[in-house]
PDB file of N, CA, C and O in Angstrom:
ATOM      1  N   UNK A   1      -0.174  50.747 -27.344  1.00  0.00           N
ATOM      2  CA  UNK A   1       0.144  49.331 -27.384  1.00  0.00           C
ATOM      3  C   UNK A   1       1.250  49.047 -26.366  1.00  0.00           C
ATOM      4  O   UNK A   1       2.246  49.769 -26.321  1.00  0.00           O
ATOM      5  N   UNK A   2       1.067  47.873 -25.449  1.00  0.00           N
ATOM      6  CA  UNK A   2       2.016  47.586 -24.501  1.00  0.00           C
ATOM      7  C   UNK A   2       3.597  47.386 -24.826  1.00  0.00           C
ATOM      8  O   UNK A   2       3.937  47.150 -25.986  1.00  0.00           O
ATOM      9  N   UNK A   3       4.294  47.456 -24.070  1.00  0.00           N
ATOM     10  CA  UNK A   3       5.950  46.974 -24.474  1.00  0.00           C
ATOM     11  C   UNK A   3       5.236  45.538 -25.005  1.00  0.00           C
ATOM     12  O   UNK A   3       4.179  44.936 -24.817  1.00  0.00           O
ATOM     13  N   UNK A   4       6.850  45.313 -26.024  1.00  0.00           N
ATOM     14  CA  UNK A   4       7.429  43.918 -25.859  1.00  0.00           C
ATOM     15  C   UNK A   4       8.584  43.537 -25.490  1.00  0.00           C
ATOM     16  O   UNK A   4       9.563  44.284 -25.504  1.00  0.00           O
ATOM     17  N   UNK A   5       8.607  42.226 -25.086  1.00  0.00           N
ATOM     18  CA  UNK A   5       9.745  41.916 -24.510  1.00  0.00           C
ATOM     19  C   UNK A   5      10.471  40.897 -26.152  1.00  0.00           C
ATOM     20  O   UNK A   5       9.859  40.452 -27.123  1.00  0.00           O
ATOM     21  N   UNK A   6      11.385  40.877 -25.941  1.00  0.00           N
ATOM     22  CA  UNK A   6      12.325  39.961 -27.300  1.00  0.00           C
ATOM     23  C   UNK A   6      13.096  39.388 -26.321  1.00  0.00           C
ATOM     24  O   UNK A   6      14.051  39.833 -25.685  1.00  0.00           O
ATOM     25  N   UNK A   7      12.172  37.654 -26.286  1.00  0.00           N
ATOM     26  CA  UNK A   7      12.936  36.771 -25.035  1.00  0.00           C
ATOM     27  C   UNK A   7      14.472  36.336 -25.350  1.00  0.00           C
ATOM     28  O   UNK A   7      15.392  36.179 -24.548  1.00  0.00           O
ATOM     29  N   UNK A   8      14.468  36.185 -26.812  1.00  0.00           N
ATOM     30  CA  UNK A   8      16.159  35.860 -27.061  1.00  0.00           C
ATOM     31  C   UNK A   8      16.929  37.018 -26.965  1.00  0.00           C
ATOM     32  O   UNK A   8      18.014  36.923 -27.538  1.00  0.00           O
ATOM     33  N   UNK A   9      16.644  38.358 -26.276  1.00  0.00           N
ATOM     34  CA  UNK A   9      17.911  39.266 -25.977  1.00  0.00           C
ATOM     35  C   UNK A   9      17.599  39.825 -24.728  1.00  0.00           C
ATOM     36  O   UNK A   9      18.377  40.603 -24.176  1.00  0.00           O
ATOM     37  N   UNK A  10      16.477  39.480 -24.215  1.00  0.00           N
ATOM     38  CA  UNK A  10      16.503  39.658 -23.084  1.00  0.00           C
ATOM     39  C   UNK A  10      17.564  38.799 -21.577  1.00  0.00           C
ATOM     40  O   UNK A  10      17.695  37.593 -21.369  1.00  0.00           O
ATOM     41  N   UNK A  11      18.024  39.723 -20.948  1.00  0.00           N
ATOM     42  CA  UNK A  11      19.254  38.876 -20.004  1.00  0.00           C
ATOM     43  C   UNK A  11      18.064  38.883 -18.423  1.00  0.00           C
ATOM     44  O   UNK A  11      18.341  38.339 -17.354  1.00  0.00           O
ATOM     45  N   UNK A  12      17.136  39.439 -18.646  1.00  0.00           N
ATOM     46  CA  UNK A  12      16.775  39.758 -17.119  1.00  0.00           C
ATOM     47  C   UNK A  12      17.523  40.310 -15.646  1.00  0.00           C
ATOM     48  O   UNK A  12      17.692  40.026 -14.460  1.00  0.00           O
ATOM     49  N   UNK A  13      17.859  41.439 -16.829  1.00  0.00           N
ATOM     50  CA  UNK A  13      19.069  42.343 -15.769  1.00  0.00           C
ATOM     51  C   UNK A  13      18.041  42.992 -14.719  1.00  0.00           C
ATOM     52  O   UNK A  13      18.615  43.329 -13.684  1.00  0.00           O
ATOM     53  N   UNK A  14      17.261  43.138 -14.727  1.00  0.00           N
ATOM     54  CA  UNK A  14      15.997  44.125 -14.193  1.00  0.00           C
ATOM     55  C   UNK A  14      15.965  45.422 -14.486  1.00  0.00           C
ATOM     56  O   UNK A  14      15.012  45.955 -13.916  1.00  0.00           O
ATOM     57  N   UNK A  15      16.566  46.128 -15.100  1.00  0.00           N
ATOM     58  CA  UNK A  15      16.807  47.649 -15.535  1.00  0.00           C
ATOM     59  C   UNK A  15      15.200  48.006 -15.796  1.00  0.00           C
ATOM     60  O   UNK A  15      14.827  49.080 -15.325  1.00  0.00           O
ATOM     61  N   UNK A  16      14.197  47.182 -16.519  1.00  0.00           N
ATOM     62  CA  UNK A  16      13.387  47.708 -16.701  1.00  0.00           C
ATOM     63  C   UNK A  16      12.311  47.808 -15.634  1.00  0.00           C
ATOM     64  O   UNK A  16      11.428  48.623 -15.365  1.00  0.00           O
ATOM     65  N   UNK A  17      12.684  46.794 -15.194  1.00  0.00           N
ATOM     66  CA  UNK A  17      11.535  46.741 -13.533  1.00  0.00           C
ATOM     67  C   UNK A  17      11.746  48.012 -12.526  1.00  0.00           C
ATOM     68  O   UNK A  17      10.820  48.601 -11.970  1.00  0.00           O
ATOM     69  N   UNK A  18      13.356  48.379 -12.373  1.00  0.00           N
ATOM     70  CA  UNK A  18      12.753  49.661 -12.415  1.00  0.00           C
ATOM     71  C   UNK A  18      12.382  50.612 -12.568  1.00  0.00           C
ATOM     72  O   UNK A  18      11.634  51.342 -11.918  1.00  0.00           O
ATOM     73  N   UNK A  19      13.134  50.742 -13.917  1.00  0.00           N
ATOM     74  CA  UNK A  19      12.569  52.268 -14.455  1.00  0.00           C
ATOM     75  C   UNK A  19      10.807  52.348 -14.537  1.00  0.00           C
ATOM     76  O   UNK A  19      10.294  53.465 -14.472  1.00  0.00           O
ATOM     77  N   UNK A  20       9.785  50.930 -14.704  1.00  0.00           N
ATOM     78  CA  UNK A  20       8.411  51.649 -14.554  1.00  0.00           C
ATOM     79  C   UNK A  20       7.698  51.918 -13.716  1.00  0.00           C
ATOM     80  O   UNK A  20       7.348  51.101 -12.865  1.00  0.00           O
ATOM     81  N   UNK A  21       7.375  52.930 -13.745  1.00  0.00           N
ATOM     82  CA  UNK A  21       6.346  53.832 -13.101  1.00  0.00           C
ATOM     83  C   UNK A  21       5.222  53.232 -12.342  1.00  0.00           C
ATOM     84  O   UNK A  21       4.840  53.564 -11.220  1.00  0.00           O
ATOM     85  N   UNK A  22       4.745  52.306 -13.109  1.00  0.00           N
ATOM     86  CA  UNK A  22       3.433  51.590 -13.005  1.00  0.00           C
ATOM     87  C   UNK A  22       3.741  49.859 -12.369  1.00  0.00           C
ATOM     88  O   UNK A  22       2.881  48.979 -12.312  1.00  0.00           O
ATOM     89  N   UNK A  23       5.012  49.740 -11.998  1.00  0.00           N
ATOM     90  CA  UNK A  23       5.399  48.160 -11.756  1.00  0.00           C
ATOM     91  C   UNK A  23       4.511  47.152 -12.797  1.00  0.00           C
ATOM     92  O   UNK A  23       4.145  46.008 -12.529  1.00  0.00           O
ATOM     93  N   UNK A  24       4.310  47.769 -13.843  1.00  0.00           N
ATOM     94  CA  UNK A  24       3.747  46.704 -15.227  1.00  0.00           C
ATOM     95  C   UNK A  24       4.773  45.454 -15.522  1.00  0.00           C
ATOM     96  O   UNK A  24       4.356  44.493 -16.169  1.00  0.00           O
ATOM     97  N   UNK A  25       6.296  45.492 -14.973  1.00  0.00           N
ATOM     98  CA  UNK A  25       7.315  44.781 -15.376  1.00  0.00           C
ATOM     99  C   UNK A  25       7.792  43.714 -14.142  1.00  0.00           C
ATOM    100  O   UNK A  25       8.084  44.075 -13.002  1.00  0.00           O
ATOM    101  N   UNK A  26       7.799  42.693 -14.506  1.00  0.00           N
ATOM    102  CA  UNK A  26       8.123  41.555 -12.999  1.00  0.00           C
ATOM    103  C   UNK A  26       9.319  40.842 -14.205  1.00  0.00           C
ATOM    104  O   UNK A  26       9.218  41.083 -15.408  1.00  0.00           O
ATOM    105  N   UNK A  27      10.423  39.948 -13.621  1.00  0.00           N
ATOM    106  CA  UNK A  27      11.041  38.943 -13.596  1.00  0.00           C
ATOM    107  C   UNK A  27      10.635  37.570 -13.401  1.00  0.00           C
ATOM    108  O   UNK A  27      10.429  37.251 -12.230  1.00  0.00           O
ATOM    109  N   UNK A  28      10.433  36.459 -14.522  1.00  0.00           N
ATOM    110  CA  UNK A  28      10.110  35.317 -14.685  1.00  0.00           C
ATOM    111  C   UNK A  28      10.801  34.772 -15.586  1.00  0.00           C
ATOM    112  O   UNK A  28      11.158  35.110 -16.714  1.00  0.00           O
ATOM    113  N   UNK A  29      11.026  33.382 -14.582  1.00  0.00           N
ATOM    114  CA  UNK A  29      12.522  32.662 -15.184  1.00  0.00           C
ATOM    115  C   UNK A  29      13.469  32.847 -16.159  1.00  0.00           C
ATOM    116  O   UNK A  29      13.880  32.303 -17.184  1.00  0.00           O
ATOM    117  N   UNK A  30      13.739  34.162 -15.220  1.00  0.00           N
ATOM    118  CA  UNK A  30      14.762  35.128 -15.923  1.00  0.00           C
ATOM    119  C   UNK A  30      14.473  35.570 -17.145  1.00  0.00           C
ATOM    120  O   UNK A  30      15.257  35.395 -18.078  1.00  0.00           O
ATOM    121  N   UNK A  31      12.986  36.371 -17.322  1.00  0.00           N
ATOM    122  CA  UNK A  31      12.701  36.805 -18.172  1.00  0.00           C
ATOM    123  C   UNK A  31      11.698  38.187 -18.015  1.00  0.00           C
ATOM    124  O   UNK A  31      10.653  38.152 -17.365  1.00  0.00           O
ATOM    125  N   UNK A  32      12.112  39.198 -18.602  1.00  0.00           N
ATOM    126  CA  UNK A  32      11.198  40.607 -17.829  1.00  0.00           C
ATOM    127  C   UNK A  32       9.811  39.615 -18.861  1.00  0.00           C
ATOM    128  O   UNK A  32       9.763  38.897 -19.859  1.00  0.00           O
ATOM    129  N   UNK A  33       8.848  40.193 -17.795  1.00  0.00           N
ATOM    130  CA  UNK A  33       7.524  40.211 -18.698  1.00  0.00           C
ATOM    131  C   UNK A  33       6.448  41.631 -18.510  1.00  0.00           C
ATOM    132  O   UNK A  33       6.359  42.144 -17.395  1.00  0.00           O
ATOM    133  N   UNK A  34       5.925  42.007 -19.295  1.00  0.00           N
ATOM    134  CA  UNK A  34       5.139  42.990 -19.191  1.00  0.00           C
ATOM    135  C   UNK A  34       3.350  43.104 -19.057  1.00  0.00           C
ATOM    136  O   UNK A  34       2.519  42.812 -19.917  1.00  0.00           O
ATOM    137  N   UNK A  35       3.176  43.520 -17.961  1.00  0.00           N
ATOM    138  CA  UNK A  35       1.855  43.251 -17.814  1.00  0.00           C
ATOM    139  C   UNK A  35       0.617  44.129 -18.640  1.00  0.00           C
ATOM    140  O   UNK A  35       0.277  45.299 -18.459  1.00  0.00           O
ATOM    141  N   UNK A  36      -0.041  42.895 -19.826  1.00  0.00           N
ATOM    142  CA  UNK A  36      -0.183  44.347 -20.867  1.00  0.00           C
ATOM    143  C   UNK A  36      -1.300  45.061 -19.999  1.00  0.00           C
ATOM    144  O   UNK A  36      -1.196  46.269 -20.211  1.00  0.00           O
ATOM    145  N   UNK A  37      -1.989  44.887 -19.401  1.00  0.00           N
ATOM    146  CA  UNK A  37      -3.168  45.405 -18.901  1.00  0.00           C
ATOM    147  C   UNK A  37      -2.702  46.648 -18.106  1.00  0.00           C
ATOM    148  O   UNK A  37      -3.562  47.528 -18.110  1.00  0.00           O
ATOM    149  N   UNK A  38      -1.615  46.952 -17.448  1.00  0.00           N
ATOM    150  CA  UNK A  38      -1.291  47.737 -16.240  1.00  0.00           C
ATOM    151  C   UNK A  38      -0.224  48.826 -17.051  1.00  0.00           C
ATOM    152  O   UNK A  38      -0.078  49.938 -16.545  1.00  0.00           O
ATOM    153  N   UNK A  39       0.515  48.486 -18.313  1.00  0.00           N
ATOM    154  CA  UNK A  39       1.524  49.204 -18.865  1.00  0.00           C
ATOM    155  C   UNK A  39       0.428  50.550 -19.675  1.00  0.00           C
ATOM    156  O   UNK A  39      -0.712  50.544 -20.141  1.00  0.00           O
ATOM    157  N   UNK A  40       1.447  51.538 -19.520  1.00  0.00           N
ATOM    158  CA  UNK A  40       0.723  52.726 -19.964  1.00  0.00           C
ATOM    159  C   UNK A  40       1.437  53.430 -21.101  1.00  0.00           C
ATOM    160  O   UNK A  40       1.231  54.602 -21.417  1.00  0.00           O
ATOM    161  N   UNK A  41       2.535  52.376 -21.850  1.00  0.00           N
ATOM    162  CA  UNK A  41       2.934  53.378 -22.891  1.00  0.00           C
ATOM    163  C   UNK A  41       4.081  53.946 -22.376  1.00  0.00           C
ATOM    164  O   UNK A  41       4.894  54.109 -23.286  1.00  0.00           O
ATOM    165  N   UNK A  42       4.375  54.209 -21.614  1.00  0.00           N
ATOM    166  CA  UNK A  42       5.564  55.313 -21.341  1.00  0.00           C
ATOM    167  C   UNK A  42       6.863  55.620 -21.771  1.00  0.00           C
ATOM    168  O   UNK A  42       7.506  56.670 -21.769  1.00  0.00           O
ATOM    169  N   UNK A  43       7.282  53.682 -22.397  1.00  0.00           N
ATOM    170  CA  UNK A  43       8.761  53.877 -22.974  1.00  0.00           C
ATOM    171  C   UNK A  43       9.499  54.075 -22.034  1.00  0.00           C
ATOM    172  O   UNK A  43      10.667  54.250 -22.381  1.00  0.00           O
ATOM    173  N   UNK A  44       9.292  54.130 -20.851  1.00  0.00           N
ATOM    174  CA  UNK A  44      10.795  54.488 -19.559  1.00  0.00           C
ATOM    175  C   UNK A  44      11.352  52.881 -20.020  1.00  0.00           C
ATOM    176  O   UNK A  44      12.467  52.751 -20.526  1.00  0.00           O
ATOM    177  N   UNK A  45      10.547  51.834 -19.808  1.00  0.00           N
ATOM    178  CA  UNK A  45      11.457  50.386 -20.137  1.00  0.00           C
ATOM    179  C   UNK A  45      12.399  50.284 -21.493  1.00  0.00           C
ATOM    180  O   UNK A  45      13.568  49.916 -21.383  1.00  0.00           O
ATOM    181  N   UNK A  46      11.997  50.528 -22.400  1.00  0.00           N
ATOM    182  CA  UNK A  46      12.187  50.935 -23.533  1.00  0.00           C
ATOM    183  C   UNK A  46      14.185  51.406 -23.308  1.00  0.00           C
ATOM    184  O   UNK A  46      15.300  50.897 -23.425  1.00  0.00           O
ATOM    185  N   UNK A  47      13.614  52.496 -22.986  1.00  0.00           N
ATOM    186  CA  UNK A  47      15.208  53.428 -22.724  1.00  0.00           C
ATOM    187  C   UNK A  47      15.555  53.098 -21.676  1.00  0.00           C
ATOM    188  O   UNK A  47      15.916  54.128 -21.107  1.00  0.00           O
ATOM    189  N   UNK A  48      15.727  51.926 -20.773  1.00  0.00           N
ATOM    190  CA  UNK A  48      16.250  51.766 -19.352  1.00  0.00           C
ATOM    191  C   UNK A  48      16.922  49.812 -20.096  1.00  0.00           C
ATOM    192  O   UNK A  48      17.841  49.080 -19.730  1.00  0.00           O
ATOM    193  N   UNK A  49      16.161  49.720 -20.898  1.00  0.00           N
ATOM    194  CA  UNK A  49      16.959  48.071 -21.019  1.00  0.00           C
ATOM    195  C   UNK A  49      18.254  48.492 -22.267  1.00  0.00           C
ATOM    196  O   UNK A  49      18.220  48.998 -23.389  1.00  0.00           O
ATOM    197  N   UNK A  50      19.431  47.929 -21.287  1.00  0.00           N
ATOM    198  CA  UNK A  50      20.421  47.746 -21.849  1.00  0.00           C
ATOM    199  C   UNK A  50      20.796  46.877 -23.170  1.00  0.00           C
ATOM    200  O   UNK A  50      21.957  46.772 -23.566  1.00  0.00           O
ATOM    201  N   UNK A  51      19.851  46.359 -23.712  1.00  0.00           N
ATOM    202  CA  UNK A  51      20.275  45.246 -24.210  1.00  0.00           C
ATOM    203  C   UNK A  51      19.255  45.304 -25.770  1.00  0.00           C
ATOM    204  O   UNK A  51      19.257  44.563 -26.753  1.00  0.00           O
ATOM    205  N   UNK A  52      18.477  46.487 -25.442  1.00  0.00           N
ATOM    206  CA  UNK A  52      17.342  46.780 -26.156  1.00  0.00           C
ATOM    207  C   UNK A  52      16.613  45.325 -26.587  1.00  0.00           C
ATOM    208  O   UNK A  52      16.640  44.852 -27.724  1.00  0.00           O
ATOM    209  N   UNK A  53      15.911  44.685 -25.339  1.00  0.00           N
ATOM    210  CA  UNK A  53      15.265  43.924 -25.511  1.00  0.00           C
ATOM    211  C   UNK A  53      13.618  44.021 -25.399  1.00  0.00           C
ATOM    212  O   UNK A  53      12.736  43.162 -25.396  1.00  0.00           O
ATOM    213  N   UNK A  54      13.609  45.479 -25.307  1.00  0.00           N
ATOM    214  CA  UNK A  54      12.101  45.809 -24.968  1.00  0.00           C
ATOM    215  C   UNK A  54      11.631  46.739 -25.883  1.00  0.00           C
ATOM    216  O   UNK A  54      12.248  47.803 -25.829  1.00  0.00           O
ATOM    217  N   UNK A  55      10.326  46.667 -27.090  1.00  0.00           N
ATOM    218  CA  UNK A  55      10.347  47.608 -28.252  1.00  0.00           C
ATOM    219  C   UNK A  55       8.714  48.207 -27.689  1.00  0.00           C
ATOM    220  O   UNK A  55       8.183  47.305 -27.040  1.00  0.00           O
ATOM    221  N   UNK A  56       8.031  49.163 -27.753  1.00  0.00           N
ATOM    222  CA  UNK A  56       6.674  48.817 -28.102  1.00  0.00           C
ATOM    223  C   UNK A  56       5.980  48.308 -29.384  1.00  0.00           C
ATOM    224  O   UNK A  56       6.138  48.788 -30.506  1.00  0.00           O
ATOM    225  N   UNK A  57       4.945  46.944 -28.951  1.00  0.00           N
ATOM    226  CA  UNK A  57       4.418  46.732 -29.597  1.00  0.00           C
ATOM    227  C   UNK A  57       4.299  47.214 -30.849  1.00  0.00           C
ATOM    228  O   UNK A  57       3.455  46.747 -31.614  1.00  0.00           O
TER     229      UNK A  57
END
């Protein structure tokens, strides 16, 4: 199941854009979003957002 993002703790620091592997993660109006189709599970976003605004699904 893809990340989620939790828009009320998300700051759109980008930490997670880069930790993935797969660029599944872009910045929109100041908000990470995750592309579920392209994300593979990996959890690098997961453990790279400061703010723990990113859980899997």
């Amino acid at each position: 199941m893809p990340a989620k993002v939790d828009k009320d703790t998300c700051t759109g620091c980008a930490a997670c854009v880069e930790a993935c592997p797969v660029e599944s993660i872009t910045i929109e109006d100041n908000l990470a979003v995750v592309d579920e189709n392209t994300c593979i599970d990996c959890e690098a976003c997961v453990d790279a957002c400061p703010t723990e605004a990113i859980s899997m699904g």
